[in-house]
SESETOR-139129 format. One record per residue (C-alpha): residue number from 1; x, y, z. Coordinates in nm, 4 decimals, decimal comma. Example, Ala and Ser with C-alpha at 12.3 -4.5 7.8 and 13.67 -1.06 7.14 Angstrom:
2
node i=1	x=1,2300	y=-0,4500	z=0,7800
node i=2	x=1,3670	y=-0,1060	z=0,7140
# end
This chain:
130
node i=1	x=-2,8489	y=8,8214	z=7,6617
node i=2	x=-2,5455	y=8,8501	z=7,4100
node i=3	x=-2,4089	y=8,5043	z=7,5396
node i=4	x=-2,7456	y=8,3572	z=7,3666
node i=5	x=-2,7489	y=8,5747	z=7,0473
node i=6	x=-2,4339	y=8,4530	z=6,9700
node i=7	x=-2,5140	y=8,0575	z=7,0599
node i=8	x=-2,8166	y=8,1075	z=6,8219
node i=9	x=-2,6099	y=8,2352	z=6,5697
node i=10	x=-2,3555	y=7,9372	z=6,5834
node i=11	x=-2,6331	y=7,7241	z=6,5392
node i=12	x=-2,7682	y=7,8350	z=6,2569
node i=13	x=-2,4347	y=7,8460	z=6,0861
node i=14	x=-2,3575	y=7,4224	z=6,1264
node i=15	x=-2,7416	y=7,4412	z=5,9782
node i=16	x=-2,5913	y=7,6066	z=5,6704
node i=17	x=-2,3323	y=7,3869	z=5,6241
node i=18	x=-2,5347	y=7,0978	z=5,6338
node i=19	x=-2,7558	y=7,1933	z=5,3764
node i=20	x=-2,4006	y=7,2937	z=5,1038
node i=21	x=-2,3309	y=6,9253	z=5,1935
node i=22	x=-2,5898	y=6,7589	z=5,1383
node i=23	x=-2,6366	y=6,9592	z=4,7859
node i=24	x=-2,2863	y=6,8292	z=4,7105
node i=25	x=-2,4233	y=6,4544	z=4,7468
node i=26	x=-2,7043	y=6,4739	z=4,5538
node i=27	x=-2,5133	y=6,6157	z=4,2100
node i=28	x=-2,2787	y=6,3251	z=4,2394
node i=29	x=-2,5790	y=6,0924	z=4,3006
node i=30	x=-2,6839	y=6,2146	z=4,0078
node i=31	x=-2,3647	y=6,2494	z=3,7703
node i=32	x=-2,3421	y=5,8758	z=3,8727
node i=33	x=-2,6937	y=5,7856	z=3,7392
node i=34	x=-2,6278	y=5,9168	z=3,4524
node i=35	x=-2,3114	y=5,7565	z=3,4071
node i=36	x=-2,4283	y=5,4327	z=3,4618
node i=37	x=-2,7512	y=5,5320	z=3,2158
node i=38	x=-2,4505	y=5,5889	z=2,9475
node i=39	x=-2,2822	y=5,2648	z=3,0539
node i=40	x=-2,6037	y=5,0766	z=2,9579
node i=41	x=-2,6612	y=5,2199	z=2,5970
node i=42	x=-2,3438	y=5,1852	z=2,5518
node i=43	x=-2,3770	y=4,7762	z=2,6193
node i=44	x=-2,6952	y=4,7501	z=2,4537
node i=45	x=-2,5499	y=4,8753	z=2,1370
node i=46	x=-2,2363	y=4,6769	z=2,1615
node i=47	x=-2,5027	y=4,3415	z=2,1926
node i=48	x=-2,7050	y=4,4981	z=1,9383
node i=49	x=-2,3845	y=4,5177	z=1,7177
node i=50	x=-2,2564	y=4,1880	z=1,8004
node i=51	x=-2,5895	y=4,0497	z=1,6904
node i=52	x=-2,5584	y=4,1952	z=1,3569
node i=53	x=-2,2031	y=4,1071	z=1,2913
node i=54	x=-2,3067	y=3,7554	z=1,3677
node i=55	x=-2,5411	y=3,7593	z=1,1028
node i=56	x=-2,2885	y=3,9405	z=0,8527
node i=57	x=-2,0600	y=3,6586	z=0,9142
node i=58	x=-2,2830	y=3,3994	z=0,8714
node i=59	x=-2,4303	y=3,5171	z=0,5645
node i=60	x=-2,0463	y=3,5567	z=0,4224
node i=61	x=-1,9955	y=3,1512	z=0,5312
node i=62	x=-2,3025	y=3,0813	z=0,3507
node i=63	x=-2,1706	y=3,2766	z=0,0353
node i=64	x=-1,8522	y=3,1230	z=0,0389
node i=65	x=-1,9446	y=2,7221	z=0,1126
node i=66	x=-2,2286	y=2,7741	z=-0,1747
node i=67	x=-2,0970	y=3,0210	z=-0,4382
node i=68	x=-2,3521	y=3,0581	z=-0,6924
node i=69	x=-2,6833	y=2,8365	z=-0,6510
node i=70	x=-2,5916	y=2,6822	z=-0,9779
node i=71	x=-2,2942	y=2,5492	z=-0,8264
node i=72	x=-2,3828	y=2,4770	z=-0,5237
node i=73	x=-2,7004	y=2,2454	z=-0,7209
node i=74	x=-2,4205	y=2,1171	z=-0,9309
node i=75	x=-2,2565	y=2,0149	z=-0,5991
node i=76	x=-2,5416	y=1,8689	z=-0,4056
node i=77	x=-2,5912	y=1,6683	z=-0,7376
node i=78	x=-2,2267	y=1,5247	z=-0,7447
node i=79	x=-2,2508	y=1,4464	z=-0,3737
node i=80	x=-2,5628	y=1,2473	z=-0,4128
node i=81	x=-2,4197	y=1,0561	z=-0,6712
node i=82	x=-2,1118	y=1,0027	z=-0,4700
node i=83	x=-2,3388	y=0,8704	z=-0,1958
node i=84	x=-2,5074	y=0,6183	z=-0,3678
node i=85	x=-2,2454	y=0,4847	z=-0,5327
node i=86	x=-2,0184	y=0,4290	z=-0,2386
node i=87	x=-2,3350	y=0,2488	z=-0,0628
node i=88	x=-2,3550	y=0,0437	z=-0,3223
node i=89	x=-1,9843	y=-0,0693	z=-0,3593
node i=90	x=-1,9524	y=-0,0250	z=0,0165
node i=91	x=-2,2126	y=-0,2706	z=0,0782
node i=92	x=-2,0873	y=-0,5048	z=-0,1052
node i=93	x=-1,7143	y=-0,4557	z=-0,0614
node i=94	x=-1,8513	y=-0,5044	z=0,3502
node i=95	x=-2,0017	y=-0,8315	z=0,2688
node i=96	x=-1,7021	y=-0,9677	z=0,0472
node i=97	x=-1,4067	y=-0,8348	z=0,3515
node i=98	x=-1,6496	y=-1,0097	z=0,6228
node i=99	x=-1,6890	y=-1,3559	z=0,4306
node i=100	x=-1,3881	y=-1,5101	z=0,6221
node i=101	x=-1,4653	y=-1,3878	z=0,8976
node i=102	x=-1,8227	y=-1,4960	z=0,8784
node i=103	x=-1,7023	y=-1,8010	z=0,7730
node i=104	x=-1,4842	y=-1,8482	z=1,0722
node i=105	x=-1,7422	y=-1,7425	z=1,3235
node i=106	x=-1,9962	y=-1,9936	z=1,1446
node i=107	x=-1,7274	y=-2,2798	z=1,2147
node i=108	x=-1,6840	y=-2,1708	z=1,5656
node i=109	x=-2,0717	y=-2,2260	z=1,6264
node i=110	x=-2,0614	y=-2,5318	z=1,4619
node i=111	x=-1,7488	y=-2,6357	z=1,6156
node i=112	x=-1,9495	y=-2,5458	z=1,9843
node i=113	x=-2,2812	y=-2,6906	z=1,9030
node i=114	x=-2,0969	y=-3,0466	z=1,7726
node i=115	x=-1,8568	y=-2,9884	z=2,0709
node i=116	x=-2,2423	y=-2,9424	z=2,3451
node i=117	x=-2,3804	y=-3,2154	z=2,1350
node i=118	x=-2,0739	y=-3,4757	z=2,2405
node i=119	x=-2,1165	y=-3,3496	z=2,6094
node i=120	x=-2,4825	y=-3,4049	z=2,6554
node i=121	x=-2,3983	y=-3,8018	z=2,4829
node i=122	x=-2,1458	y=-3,8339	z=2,7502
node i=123	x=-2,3881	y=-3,7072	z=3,0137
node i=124	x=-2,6551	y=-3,9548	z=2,8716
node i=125	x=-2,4484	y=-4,2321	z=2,8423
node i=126	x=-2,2904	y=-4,1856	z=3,1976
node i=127	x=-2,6077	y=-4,1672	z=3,3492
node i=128	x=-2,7621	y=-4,4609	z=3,1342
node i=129	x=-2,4595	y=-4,6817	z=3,2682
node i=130	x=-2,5479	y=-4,6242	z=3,6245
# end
């Protein structure tokens, strides 16, 4: 009889310890949820952040490349002008640097077609001889 009070009472003992154990688990489970829950506000406000400083920047760029709107008008203005008048003189200082050239091409043709002309006489003539 006292051999199985005692067994019983081992028993019930490992049950105990079990149960501080498993307690022990479950508050780190949860310390670690809530870590990671503080990891990711912590990102989305560094994104969030990053977002807005993106904008902040790009705003200052804009600022900075346009000044006042007067200014930047005047700008636009001058670089239209600019535009057109370097097509203009462009185009034509294009067409005046290419003349040679164009001439020299335009000789070459002619030079090819007079030199496929004499060819096809020869090939006429050879063939009207036999």
């Amino acid at each position: 009889m006292k051999m199985q009070k005692k067994k019983k009472k081992k028993k019930k003992k490992k049950k105990k310890k079990k149960k501080k154990k498993k307690k022990k688990k479950k508050k780190k489970k949860k310390k670690k949820k809530k870590k990671k829950k503080k990891k990711k506000k912590k990102k989305k406000k560094k994104k969030i952040m990053k977002k807005i400083m993106k904008k902040i920047m790009k705003q200052k760029t804009k600022r900075k490349k346009n000044g006042s709107n007067l200014q930047a008008r005047e700008r636009q203005h001058q670089t239209e002008q600019a535009k057109i008048t370097r097509s203009h003189w462009g185009s034509r200082l294009l067409a005046f640097s290419l003349l040679p050239f164009l001439a020299s091409s335009l000789d070459i043709l002619e030079r090819a077609d007079a030199d496929a002309d004499a060819d096809q006489r020869q090939v006429r003539n050879s063939a009207e001889e036999e």
